[in-house]
C-alpha positions as CSV (number, residue, x, y, z in Angstrom):
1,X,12.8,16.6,-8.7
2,X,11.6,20.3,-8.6
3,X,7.8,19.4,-7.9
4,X,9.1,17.7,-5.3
5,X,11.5,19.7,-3.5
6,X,8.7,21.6,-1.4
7,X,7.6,18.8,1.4
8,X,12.0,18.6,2.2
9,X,12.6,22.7,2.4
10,X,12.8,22.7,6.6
11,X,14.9,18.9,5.9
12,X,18.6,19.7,6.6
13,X,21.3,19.0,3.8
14,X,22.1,15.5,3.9
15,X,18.9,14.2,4.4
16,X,17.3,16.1,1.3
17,X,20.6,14.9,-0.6
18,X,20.0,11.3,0.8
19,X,15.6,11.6,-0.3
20,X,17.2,13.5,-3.7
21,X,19.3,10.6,-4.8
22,X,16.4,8.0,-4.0
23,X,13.7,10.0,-5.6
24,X,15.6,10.6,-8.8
25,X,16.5,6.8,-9.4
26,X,15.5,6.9,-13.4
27,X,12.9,4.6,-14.0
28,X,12.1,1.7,-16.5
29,X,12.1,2.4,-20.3
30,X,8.7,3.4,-21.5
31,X,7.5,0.2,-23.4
32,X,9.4,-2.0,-20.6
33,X,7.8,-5.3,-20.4
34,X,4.5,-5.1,-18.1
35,X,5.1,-8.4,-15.9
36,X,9.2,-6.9,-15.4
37,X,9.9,-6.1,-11.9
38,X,10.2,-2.4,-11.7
39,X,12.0,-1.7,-9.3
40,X,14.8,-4.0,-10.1
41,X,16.8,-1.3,-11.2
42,X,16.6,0.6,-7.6
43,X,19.6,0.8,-5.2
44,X,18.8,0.3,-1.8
45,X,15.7,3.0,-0.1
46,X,15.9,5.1,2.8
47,X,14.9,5.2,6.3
48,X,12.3,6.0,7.6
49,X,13.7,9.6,9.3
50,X,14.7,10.7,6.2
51,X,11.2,11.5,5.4
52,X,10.2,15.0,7.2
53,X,6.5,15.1,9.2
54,X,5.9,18.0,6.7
55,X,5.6,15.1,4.0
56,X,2.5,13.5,4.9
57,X,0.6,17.1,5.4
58,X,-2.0,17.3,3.5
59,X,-4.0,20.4,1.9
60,X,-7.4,19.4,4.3
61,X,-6.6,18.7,7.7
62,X,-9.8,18.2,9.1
63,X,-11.6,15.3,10.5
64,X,-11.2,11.8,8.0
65,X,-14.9,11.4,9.2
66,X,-16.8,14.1,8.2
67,X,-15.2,14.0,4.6
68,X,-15.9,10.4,4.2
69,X,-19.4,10.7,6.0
70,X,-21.1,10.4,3.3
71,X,-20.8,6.9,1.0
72,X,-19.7,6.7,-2.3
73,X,-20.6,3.6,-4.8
74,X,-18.1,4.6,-7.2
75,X,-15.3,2.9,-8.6
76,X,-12.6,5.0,-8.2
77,X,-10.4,3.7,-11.4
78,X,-12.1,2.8,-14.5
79,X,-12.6,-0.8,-15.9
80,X,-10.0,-1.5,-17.1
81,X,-7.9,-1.0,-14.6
82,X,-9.9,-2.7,-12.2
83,X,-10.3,-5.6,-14.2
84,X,-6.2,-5.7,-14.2
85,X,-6.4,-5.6,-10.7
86,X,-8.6,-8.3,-10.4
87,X,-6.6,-10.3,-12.8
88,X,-3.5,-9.7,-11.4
89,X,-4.8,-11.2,-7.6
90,X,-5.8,-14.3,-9.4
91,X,-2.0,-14.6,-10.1
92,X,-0.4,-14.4,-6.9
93,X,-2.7,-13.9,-4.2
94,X,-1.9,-17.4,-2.1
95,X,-4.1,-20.5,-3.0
96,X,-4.1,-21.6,0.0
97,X,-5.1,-18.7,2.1
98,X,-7.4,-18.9,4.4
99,X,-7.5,-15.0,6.2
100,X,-7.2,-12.3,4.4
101,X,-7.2,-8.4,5.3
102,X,-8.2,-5.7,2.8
103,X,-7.4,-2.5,4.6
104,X,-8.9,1.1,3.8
105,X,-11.8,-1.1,2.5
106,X,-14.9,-0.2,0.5
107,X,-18.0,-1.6,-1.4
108,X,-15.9,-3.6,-3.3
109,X,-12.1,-5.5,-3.2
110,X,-12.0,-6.4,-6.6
111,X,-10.9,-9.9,-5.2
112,X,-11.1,-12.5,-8.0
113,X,-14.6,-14.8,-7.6
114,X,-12.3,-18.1,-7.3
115,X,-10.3,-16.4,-4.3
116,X,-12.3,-17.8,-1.2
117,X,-10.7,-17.6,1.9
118,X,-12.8,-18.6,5.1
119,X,-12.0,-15.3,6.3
120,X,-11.5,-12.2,4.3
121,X,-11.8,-9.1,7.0
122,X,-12.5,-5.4,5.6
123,X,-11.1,-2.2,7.3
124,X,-12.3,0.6,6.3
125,X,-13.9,4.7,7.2
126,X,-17.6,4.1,5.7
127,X,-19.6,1.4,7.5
128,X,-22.4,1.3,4.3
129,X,-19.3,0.6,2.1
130,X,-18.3,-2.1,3.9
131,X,-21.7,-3.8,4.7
132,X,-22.6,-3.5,1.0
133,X,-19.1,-5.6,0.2
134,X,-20.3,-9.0,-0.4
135,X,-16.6,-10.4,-0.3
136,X,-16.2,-9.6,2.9
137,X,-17.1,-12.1,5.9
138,X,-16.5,-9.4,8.7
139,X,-15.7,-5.3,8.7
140,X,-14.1,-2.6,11.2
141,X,-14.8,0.3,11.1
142,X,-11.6,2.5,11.6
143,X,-9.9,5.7,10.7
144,X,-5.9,4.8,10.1
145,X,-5.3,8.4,10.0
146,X,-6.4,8.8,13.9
147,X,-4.8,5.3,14.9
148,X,-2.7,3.2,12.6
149,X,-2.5,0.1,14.7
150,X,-4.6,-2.7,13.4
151,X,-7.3,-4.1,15.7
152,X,-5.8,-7.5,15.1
153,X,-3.6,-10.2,16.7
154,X,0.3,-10.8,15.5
155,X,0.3,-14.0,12.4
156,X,-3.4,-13.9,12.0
157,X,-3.4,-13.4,8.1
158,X,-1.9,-14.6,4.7
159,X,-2.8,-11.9,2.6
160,X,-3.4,-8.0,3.0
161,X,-4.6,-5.9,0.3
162,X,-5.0,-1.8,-0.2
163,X,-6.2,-0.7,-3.0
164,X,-6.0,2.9,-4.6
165,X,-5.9,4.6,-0.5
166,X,-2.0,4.8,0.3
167,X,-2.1,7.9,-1.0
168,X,-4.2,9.2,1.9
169,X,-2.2,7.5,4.7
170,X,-1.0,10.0,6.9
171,X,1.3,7.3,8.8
172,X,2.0,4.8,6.0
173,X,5.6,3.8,7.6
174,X,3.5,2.7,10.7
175,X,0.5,1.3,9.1
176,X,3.0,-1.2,6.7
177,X,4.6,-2.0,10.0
178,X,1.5,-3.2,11.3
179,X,0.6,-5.3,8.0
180,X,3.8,-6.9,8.7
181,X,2.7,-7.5,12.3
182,X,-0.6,-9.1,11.5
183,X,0.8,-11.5,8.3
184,X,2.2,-15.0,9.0
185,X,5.2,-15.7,7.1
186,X,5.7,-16.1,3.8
187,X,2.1,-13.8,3.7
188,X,2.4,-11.3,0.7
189,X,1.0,-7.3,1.0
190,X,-0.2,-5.7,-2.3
191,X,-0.7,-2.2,-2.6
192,X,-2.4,-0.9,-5.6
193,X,-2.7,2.6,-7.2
194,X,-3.4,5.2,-10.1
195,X,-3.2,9.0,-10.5
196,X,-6.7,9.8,-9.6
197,X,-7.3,11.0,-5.7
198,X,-8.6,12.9,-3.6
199,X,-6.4,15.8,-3.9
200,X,-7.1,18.1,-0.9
201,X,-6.8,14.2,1.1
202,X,-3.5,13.2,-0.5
203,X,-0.1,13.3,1.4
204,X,2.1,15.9,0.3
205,X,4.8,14.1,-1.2
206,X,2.3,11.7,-3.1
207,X,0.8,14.7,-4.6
208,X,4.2,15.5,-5.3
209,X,5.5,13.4,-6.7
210,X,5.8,11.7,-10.2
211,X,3.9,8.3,-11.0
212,X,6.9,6.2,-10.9
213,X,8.7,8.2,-7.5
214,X,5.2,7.3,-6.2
215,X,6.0,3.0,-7.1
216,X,9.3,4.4,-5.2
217,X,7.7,5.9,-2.0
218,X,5.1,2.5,-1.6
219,X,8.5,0.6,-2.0
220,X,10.0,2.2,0.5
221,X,7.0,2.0,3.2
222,X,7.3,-1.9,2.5
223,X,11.0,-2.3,2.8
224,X,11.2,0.2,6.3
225,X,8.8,-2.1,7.9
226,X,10.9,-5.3,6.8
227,X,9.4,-6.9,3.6
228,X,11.3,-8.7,1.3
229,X,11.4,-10.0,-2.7
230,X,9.6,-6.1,-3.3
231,X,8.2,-6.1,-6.9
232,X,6.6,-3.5,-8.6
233,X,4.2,-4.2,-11.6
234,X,2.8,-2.1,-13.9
235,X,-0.9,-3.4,-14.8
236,X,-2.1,-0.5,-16.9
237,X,-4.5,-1.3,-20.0
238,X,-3.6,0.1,-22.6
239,X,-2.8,4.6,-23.1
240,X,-6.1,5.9,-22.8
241,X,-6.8,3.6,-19.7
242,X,-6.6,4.9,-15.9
243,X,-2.7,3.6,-14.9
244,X,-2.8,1.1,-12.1
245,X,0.7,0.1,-10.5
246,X,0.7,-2.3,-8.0
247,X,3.6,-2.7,-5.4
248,X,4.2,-6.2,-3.1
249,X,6.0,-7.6,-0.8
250,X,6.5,-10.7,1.4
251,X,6.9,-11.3,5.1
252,X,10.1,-13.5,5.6
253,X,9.9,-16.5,7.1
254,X,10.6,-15.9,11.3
255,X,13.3,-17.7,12.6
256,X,12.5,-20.2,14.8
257,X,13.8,-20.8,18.5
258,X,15.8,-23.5,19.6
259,X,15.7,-26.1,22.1
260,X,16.4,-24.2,25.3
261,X,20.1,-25.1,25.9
262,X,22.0,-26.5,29.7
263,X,25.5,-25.6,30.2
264,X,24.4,-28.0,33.3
């Protein structure tokens, strides 16, 4: 926890006590199964206010747009990795979807070829990325760092994706409360990462923190904005691959109102 401790200093006692016990939940045995749930080991997460502003600072403050100004056709993990990830959609991303949102969006989603919903929507920072994306059938242009809401009406999708960004999220509590917003019940959000970043980019306490308190930080965004059946997966190809960790979680089903009742 000592790498850590330095994004909770101004936090007062009980709240760095209460982010101290969460963040030092052991994790799984090295060697652990890869298709075990991860986290099903962890007791309970914290709220939201338990994590200090001074969290999500990052090293380079200045403006999302000029750094990402110019675009990059890169693929940020290596093969391997993004084969896993690809492999791993084809699993459970929702046959029958038909809308699907892949937020902080690029030149490619690493969707699997079968996966064909009518509508698969890109947001992302780069608009050359996003036209160059051939699995996308519509892009936004948006900065989630300068406004987290998403541009999008409540129950409009069944899937979201993020791959290798929620790292760089300055306001992840609020941006996974809109991804709940936007997904219909029973929709599913799947947030993917490694350990390569942008460092100067990357929140405080991702940079941080350990590889597996990170699976516990994307958990915790997920359950504070009211997802259930949270699963964490561990995709990674082999030692000398780039680690990829994916984290997801479902929107529960809505209750449904009643017949308006007449005490008449």
């Amino acid at each position: 926890m000592q790498r850590i401790k330095a994004c909770m200093s101004s936090s007062s006692t009980s709240t760095r006590a209460t982010f101290q016990s969460f963040m030092s939940q052991p994790a799984p045995p090295r060697g652990a199964a890869s298709s075990k749930n991860m986290l099903s080991g962890v007791k309970g997460y914290p709220d939201k206010s338990v994590f200090p502003s001074a969290c999500f600072e990052r090293q380079d403050e200045s403006d999302d747009r000029l750094f990402y100004a110019q675009p990059r056709f890169v693929y940020h993990v290596d093969d391997r990795a993004h084969v896993s990830l690809t492999n791993f959609y084809a699993k459970v991303l929702p046959e029958t979807s038909t809308d699907h949102l892949d937020i902080c969006s690029s030149w490619v989603s690493f969707l699997p070829k079968e996966y064909k919903p009518k509508r698969c929507v890109g947001l992302g920072m780069v608009r050359e990325e996003l036209d160059a994306n051939d699995q996308l059938s519509s892009a936004v242009v948006q900065d989630l760092n300068a406004s987290p809401v998403l541009p999008f009406e409540s129950d409009t999708f069944d899937a979201l994706t993020c791959v290798v960004s929620i790292d760089y999220l300055a306001q992840p509590f609020e941006v996974m409360e809109e991804a709940m917003r936007v997904l219909r019940p029973g929709g599913v959000a799947i947030v993917s990462f490694s350990n390569r970043a942008f460092w100067t980019k990357a929140v405080r306490v991702w940079v941080e923190a350990s590889e597996w308190q990170r699976i516990l930080l994307v958990a915790a965004y997920l359950n504070h904005a009211g997802f259930e059946d949270i699963e964490a997966t561990n995709l990674t190809a082999g030692e000398r691959g780039d680690p990829m960790y994916v984290v997801m979680g479902r929107v529960p089903d809505r209750p449904v109102p009643g017949p308006l009742r007449s005490d008449l």
